[in-house]
C-alpha positions as CSV (number, residue, x, y, z in Angstrom):
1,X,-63.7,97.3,33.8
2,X,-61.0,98.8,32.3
3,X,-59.3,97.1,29.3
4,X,-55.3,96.3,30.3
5,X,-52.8,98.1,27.3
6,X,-49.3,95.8,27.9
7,X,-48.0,98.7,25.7
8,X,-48.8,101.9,26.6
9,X,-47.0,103.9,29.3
10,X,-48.8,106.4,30.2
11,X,-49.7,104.9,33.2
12,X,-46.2,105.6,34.7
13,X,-46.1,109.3,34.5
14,X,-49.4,109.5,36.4
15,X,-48.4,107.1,38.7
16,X,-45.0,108.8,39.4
17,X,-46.5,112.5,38.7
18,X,-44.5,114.8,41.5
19,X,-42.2,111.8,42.2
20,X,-38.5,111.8,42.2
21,X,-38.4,110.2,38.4
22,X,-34.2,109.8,38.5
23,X,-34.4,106.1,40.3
24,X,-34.5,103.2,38.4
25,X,-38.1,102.1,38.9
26,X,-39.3,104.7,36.7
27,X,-37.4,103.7,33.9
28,X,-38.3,99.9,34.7
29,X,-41.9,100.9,34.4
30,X,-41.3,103.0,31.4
31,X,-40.0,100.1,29.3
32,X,-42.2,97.4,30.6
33,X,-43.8,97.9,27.6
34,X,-41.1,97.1,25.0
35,X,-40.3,94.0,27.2
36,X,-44.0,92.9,27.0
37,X,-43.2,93.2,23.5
38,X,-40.2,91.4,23.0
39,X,-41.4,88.7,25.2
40,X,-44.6,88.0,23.0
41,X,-42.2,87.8,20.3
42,X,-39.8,85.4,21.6
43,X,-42.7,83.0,22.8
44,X,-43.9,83.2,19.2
45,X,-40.9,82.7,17.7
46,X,-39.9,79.4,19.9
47,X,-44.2,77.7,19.5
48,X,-43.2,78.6,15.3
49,X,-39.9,76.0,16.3
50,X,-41.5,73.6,17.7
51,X,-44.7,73.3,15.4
52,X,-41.8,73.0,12.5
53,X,-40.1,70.2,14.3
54,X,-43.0,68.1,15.3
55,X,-44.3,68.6,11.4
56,X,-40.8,67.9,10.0
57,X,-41.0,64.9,12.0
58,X,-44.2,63.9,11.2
59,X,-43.5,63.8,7.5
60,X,-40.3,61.8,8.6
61,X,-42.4,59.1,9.9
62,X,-45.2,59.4,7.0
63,X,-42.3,58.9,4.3
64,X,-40.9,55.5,6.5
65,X,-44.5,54.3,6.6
66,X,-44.9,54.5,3.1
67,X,-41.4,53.0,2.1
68,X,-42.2,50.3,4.9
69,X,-45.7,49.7,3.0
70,X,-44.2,49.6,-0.5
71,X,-41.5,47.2,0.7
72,X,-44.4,45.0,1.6
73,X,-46.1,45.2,-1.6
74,X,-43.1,44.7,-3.4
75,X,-42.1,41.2,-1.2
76,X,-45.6,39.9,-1.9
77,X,-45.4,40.9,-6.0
78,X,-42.6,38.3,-6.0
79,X,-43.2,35.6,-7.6
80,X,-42.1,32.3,-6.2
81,X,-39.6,30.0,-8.7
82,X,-40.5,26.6,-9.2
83,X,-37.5,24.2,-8.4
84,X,-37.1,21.4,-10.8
85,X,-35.5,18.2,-9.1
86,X,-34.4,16.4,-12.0
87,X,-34.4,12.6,-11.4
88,X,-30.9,10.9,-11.6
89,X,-31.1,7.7,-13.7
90,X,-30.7,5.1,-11.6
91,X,-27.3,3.3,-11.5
92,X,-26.8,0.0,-12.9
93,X,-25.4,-2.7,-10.9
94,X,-24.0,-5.5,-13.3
95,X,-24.3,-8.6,-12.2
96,X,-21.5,-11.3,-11.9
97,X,-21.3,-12.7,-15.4
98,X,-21.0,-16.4,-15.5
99,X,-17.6,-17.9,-16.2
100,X,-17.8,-20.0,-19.4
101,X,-14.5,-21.6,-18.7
102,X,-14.0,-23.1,-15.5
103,X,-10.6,-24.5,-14.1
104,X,-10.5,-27.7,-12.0
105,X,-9.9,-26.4,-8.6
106,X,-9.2,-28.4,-5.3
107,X,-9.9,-26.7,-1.8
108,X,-7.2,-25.3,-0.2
109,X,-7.1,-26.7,3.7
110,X,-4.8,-25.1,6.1
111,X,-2.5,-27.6,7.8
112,X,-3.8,-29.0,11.0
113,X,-2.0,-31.5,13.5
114,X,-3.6,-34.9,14.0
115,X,-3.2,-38.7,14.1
116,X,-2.5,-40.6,10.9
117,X,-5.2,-42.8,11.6
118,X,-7.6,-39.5,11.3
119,X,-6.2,-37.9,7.9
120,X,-8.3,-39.1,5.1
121,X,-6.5,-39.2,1.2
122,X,-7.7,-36.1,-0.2
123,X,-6.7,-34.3,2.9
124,X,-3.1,-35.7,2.7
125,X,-0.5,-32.6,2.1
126,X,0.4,-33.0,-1.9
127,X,4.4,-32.3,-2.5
128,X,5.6,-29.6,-4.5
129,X,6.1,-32.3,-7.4
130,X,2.9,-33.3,-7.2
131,X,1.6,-29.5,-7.5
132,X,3.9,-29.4,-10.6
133,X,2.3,-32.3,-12.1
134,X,-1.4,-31.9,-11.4
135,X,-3.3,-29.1,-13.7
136,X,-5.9,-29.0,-10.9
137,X,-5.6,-25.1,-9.2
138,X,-5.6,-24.7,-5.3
139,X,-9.0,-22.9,-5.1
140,X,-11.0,-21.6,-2.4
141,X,-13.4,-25.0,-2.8
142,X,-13.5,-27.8,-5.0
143,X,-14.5,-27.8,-9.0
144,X,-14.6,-30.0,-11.4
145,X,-13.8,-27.5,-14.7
146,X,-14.6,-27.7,-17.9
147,X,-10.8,-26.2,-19.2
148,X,-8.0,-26.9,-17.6
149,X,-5.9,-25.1,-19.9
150,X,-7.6,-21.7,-20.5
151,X,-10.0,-21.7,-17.6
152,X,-10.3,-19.4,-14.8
153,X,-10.5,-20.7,-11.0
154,X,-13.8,-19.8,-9.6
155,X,-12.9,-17.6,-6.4
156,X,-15.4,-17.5,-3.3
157,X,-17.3,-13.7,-2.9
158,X,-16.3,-12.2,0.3
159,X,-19.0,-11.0,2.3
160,X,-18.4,-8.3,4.9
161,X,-20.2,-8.9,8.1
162,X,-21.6,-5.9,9.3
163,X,-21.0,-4.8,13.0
164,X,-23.2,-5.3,15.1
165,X,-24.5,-2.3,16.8
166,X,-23.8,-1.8,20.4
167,X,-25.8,-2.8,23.2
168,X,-28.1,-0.1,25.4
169,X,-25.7,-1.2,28.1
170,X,-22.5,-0.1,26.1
171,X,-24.0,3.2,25.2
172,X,-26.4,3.9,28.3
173,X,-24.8,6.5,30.8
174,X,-25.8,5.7,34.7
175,X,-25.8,8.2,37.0
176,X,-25.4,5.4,40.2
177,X,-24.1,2.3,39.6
178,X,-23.0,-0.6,42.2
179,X,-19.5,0.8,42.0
180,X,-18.8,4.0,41.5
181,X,-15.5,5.2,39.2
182,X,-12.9,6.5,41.2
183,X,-9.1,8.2,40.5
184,X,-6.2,5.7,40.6
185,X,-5.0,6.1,44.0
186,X,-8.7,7.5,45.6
187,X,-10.0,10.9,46.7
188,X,-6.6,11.7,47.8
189,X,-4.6,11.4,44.8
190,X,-7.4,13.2,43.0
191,X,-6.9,16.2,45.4
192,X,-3.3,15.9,45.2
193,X,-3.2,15.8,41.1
194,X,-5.6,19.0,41.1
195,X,-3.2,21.0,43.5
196,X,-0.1,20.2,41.4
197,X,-1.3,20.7,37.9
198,X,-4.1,23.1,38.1
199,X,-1.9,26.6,37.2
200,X,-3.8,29.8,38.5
201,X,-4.8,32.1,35.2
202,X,-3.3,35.3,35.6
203,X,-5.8,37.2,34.9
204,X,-8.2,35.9,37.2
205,X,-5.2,36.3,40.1
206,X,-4.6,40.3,39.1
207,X,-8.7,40.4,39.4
208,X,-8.5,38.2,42.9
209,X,-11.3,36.3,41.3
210,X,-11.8,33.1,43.1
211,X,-14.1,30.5,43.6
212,X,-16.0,26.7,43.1
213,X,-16.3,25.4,39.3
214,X,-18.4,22.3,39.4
215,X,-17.6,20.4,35.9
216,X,-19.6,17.1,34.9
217,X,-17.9,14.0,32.7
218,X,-18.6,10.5,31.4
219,X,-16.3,7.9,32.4
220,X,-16.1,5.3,29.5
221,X,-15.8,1.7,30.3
222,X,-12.1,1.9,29.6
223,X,-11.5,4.4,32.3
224,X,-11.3,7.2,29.6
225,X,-13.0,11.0,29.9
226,X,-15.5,12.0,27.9
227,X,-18.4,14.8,27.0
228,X,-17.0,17.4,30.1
229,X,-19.5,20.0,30.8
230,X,-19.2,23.1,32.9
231,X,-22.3,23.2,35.0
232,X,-21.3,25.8,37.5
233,X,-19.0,28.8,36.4
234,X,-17.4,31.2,37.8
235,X,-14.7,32.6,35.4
236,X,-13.9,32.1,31.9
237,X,-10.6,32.0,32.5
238,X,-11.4,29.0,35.6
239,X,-13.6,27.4,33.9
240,X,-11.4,26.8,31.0
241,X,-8.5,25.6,33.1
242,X,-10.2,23.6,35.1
243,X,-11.5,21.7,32.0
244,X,-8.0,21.7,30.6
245,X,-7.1,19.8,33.6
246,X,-9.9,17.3,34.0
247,X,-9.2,16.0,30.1
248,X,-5.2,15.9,31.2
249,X,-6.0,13.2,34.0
250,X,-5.1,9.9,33.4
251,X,-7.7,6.9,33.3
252,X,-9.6,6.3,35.8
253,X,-11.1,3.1,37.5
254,X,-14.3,2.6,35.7
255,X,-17.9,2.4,37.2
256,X,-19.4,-1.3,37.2
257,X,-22.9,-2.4,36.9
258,X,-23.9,-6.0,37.7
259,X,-20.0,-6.7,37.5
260,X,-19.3,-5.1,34.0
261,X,-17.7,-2.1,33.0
262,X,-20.1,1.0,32.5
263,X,-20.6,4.4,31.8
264,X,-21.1,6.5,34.3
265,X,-21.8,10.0,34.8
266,X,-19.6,11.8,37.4
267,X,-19.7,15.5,39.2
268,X,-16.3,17.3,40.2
269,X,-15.7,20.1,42.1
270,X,-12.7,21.9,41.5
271,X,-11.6,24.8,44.1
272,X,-10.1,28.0,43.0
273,X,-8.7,29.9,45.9
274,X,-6.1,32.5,46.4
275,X,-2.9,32.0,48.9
């Protein structure tokens, strides 16, 4: 077998040897050769590209490897600083100092009505002449001092009584109670205050977005609204006018459990729909 020459042309003259050689397929033939040429070139030159730009790009990733590895090395080279919690000294309470010097003090007692036959001597009101007289104090309870003159009247600490903390019925939320909260006026006047104060957003109305938001509340023992939730949305814009409207509402009726006020846990509806 022949070998195959993709540059030599000789083949062309024998082939067209006694031919008409002045149409176009002649010369085709007779530069298939430089084309073969030019071709190989091309090919060569765009595999060259490509090997350069999956090499360039393999370095790349080889250099972010190694950053990403000495980053690594450098976090765990850190040493971690000790944090001294320095301890306050502890704050001195003084103590009540005793009083060396007491002042004879007689309780004072808030007038009361009663029968003369009930009041006993030392509970009889002393004048204001009397007061003048005596050099017993009016004190919060009775002493016998030891200095009338420079002495100080012993007053009575007052001792703040913590509230107590509320009951689980006070802070427990029902879900269904015996009777449920309702509007003033019932389900009616609830329909009738959404329709007049509930104003369409704009945007929403140019979009002709319409639709159901479904918005949850607490209603406190007092008939107030509380912790309002949007648990079905449809629009940012709805959503936050229909919660601007459900705080706006006046008090309601509230929810009763074994005949006391609770809190309950209601579930509104409120309609969005264009005329």
């Amino acid at each position: 077998m022949s070998k195959i020459d993709l540059i030599d042309s000789n083949w062309v003259d024998l082939v067209f040897e006694g031919k008409n050689k002045e149409y176009g397929a002649y010369k085709l033939r007779k530069n298939t050769g430089k084309r073969n040429i030019w071709a190989i070139i091309i090919m060569l030159a765009i595999a060259a590209l490509l090997g350069a730009i999956i090499g360039v790009n393999a370095i790349i990733e080889a250099s972010k490897a190694q950053e990403e590895i000495s980053a690594d090395v450098e976090l765990s080279n850190i040493t971690k600083k000790e944090v001294k919690v320095e301890k306050k000294a502890p704050v001195k309470i003084e103590e009540a100092k005793p009083v060396e010097k007491v002042k004879s003090s007689v309780k004072f007692v808030p007038p009361v009505i009663k029968k003369d036959s009930e009041v006993k001597p030392e509970e009889e009101l002393k004048s204001q002449d009397d007061l003048n007289q005596t050099k017993t104090a009016i004190g919060s309870f009775d002493v016998k001092g030891n200095d009338d003159t420079g002495g100080e009247v012993l007053k009575a600490k007052e001792v703040i009584a913590q509230p107590e903390p509320p009951k689980e019925e006070e802070t427990k939320v029902f879900d269904v109670v015996e009777v449920m909260p309702s509007f003033p006026g019932g389900d009616a006047a609830l329909q009738q205050y959404l329709s007049k104060n509930i104003k369409y957003p704009v945007v929403a109305e140019e979009n002709g977005v319409q639709g159901r938001v479904v918005l949850t509340f607490v209603v406190e023992r007092d008939g107030s609204i509380s912790d309002i939730k949007v648990v079905r949305s449809v629009d940012p814009s709805l959503d936050k006018e229909a919660t601007r409207v459900v705080k706006s509402m006046p008090k309601w009726i509230p929810g009763k459990q074994n005949g006391s006020a609770v809190r309950v846990k209601f579930t509104l509806p409120v309609t969005f729909r264009l005329q």
